[in-house]
C-alpha positions as CSV (number, residue, x, y, z in Angstrom):
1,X,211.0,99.0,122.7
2,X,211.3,98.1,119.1
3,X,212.3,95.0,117.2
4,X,215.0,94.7,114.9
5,X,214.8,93.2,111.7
6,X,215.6,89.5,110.4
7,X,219.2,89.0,110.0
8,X,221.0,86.5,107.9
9,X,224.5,86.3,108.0
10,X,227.2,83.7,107.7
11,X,230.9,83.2,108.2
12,X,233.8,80.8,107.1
13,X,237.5,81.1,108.5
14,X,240.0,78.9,106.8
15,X,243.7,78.6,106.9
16,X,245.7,80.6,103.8
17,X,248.9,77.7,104.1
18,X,246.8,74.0,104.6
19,X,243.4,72.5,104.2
20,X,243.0,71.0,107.8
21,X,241.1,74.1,109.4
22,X,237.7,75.4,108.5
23,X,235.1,76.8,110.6
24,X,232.0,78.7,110.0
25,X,229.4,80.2,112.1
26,X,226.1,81.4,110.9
27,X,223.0,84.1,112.9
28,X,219.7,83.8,111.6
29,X,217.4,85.4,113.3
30,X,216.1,88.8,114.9
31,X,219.3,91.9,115.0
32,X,219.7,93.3,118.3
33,X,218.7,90.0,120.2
34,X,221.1,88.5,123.0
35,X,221.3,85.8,120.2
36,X,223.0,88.3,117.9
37,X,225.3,89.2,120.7
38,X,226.5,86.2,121.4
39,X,227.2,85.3,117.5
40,X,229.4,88.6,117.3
41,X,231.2,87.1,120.4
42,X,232.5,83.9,118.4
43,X,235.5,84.4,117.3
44,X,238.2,82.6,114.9
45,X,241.8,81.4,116.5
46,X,243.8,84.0,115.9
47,X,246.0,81.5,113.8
48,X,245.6,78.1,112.3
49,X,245.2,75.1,115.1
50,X,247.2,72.8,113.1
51,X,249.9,74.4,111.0
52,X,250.2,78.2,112.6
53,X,249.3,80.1,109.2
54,X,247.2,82.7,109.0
55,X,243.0,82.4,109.1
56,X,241.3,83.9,106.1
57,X,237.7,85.3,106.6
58,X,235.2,84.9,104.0
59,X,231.1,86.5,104.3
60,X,229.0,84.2,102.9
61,X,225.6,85.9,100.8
62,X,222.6,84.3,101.2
């Protein structure tokens, strides 16, 4: 059984019409891990909480 490698990555969803929703998630740690499986899980509304527009998706570079 092999080890993945170290894995960065991080997230932000915000709403394109108002400034009321942001959220972010962020994996650091090994790839292929049942950590990494559950951060692919989390998913974004599939439209803004608070005003109904539509959620923008923005990768973060470490």
């Amino acid at each position: 059984m092999s080890i993945g490698t170290h894995k960065e990555e991080r997230v932000k969803y915000s709403c394109s019409n108002c400034d009321d929703f942001e959220m972010g998630k962020q994996f650091t740690g090994i790839s292929g891990t049942d950590g990494e499986r559950e951060y692919e899980e989390i998913e974004p509304p599939n439209e803004c909480p608070v005003c109904g527009g539509e959620i923008e998706e923005e990768t973060i570079s470490n």
